[in-house]
Each structure stands twice: as structure tokens, then as C-alpha cells.
N, C-alpha and C positions, 0 to 999 in steps of 0.2 A: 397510558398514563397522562394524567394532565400536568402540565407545565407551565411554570409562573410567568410564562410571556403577556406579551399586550400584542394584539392585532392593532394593524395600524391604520386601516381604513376605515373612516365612517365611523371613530370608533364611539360619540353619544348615541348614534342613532339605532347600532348594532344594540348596545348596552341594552335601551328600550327593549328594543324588540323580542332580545333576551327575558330580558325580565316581565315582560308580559306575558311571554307563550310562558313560563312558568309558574309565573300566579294562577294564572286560568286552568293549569294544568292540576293544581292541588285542589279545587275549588267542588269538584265531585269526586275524589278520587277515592273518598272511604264513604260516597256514597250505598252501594252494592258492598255492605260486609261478608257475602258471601263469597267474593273474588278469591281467585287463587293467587295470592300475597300471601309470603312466609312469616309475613311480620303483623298480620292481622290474626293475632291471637294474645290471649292475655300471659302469658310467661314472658317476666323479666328477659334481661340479657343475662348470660351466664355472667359476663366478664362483672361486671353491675354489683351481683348477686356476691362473686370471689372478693371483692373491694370491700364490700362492707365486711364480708367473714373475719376477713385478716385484718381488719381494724385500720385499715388506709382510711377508709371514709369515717369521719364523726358526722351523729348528726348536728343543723343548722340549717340557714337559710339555701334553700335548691332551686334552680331552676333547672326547667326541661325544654330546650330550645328545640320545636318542631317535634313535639311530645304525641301525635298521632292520637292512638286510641286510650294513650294515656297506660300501658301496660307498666312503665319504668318507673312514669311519676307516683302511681300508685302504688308499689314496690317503695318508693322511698319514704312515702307519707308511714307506709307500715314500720319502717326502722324509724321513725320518730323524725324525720325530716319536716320542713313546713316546706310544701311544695307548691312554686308557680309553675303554671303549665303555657308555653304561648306557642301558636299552630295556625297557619292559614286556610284551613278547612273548618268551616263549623260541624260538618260531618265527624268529624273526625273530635270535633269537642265534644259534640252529644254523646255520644260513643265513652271516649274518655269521663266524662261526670256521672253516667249510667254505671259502670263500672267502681267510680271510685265510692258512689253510693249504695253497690252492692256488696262492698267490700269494707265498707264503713270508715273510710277514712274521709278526707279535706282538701281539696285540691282550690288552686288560685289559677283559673282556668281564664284564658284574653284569647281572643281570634285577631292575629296583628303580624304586623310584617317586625321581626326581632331589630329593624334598620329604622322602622318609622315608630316603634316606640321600644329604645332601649333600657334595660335596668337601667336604677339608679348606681351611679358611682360606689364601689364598697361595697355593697348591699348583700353580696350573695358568699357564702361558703363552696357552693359548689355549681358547679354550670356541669349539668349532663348535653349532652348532644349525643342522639344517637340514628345516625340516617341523616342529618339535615347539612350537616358540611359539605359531605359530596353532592348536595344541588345546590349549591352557592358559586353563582355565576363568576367568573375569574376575575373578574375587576373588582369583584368584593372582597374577594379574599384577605389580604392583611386589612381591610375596616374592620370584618369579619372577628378576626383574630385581635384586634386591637380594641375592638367592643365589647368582648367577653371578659379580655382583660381588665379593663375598667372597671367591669361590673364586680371583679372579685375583691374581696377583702386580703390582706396580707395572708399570705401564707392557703390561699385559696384553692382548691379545688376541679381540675377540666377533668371532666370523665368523656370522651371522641370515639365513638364507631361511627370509622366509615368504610367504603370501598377501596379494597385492593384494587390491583391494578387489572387481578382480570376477574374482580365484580363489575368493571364500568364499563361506560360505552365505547371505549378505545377511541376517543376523540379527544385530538388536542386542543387548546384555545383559539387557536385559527379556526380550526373546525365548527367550534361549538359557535362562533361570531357567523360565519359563513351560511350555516344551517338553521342560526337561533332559535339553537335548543341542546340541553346541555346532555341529550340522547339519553333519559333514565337516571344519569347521574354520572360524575366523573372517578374515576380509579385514581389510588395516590400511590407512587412507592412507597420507600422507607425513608430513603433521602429526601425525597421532596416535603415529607411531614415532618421531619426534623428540622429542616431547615424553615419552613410557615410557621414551627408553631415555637421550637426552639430559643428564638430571642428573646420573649416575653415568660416562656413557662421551662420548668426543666421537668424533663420525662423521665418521669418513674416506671412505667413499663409500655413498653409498645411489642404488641406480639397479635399471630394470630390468632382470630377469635376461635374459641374451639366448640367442632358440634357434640352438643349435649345427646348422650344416651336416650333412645325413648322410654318416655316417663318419666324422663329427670324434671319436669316443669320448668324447663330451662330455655331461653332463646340462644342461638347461634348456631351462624354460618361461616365455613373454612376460607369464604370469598372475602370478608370483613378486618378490617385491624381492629383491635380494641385497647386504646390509649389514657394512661390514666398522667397528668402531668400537674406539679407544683406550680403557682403565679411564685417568679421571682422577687426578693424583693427588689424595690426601683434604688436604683445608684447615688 
């Protein structure tokens, strides 16, 4: 499980180091589409998929933070959504724009660090994240969280899959500074996602993701939380 500590040594130069083995790390990663990654396939997330059935999600402005092959964001553009896609792989854009033009929808596709160009203020109904929280280096974290909050409009929208605690590399924040690298991605409990994401949003469901029957054209894995939470309004 990772935990909201700060390592104390070294800690600008660690940060670096951090965040450069991980840029570099995304930068061919959906090069080879034939890799064996469960998530390199075009079906939705189921949980994604249950949100819009039961009428949680309207559509509006979306964005897909770390949107990969573009499987979600094109899934959302199909329920009427206007969706921006932003992803530090161009692999992984071409891929996602291939797709969304095979499927005849409109994506707003940027190759960009979500830190080095954030939405605008307001701007968005709903912020999907699905996979990109758990490789967000520990020092980002409440920016992280305080950046998406910005971006939402009242009454706004987080849709969060990320790793439980035993999808991730079982390294703690010490570790991940020690080794710089955040080992595949980090695991969250229950408590710790409540209390990072809890102050700024109130959770409407946090459960685990559930796997989809074969043939249900459905993504998920039992190893995954899948969090759907309201932007509070501010005081």
C-alpha cells in the first residue's frame, strides 16, 4: 500500500529522478500493440460502462487523464460526451485517434504531462482517470487531486480506477524515492483513497472493480477499485 509519507532525503533531486524514469517509461510503452497488457484492448471499463446505465454520469465536457489507447474516451464520445484525451505516449495517441476514427466518433487528443498543461479552471463535467493515479509519483499527489478539482465545474464529476493494494508493486514512498520508480504502479487501500480524495470530492461509490463475463465487451479486473465521486461544493 502506498502511503502519504514524504521521504526526507534528497528529496528535489529524488522527485527528478522519479519523474524522469517515468516519463521515459511511457514513451514506447504502446509501442508493440501486440504486448500482453490486459488493458490494450478496445472494451470500456465495466464500472464506466454501469455509470452511465444508471444515469450518474450526464453527458458534458470529459476529459480522459492518461486515456492510452483511447478505449474509455471513445466509449464516452459514443454516449454524447465532448471528449479531450491527454496521454504521454504518442503511441498510444495514434492508436487512440485510429480507433476513434474507426468508430466514427471526435476525440480532443494532446500528448502532454496533465502537470505541464492543466485544464482550464471550470471547464470540465467530468474527469475520468482510469490507470493514471497509481503512477503519480507521491509528491504529486494532493497537486494531483487539487488539479482535477479545479478543472471541474460545480457539482462535477471524478470517475478513478486505480490499483488495489495487491494490484501494485507493494512499495511504499520510501521505497519508490530509494529505487526511483514507482515499481508498475502503486496500490491504495480504502482508507487512504478516502482520505486523498475525500476533502475536495464526496464518494458516491468506491467498490471493487468487477470481472466482466467472457463476451460481455467489458473491461475489469478484481485487482482495481473503481470510484465514482461528486466535486464538493467550496465553503
Amino acid at each position: 500500500m502506498a502511503t502519504p509519507t514524504e521521504p526526507q532525503a534528497d528529496v528535489p533531486a529524488a522527485h527528478r529522478r522519479l519523474e524522469e524514469h517515468e516519463q521515459a517509461r511511457w514513451q514506447d510503452f504502446y509501442a508493440d500493440r501486440s504486448r500482453n497488457r490486459p488493458f490494450f484492448v478496445d472494451e470500456p471499463d465495466e464500472n464506466l460502462v454501469d455509470w452511465c446505465r444508471r444515469g450518474w454520469l450526464a453527458p458534458g465536457a470529459a476529459l480522459d487523464v492518461g486515456c492510452g489507447n483511447g478505449r474509455n474516451a471513445v466509449f464516452l464520445a459514443e454516449q454524447g460526451f465532448v471528449v479531450q484525451g491527454v496521454e504521454l505516449s504518442a503511441q498510444a495517441l495514434a492508436w487512440a485517434a485510429e480507433t476513434a476514427q474507426r468508430r466514427g466518433v471526435e476525440l480532443q487528443l494532446r500528448q502532454a504531462s496533465i502537470f505541464e498543461q492543466p485544464p482550464a479552471p471550470a471547464s470540465l463535467d467530468l474527469v475520468y482517470d482510469s490507470g493514471c493515479f497509481h503512477h503519480i509519483a507521491p509528491h504529486r499527489r494532493q497537486d494531483y487531486v487539487a488539479l482535477l478539482a479545479r478543472a471541474l465545474r460545480p457539482g462535477g464529476r471524478l470517475g478513478l480506477v486505480c490499483f488495489r493494494p495487491e494490484g501494485g508493486s507493494g512499495l511504499d514512498d520510501e521505497q519508490v524515492y530509494r529505487q526511483g520508480s514507482l515499481g508498475g504502479g502503486l496500490g491504495y487501500d480504502e482508507s487512504t483513497l478516502r482520505t486523498l480524495w475525500g476533502e475536495a470530492f464526496e464518494i458516491i461509490e468506491l467498490r471493487r472493480m468487477h470481472e466482466p463475463p467472457a463476451g460481455a465487451a467489458l473491461f475489469g479486473l478484481g485487482c482495481l477499485w473503481a470510484m465514482l465521486a461528486r466535486l464538493k461544493p467550496i465553503p
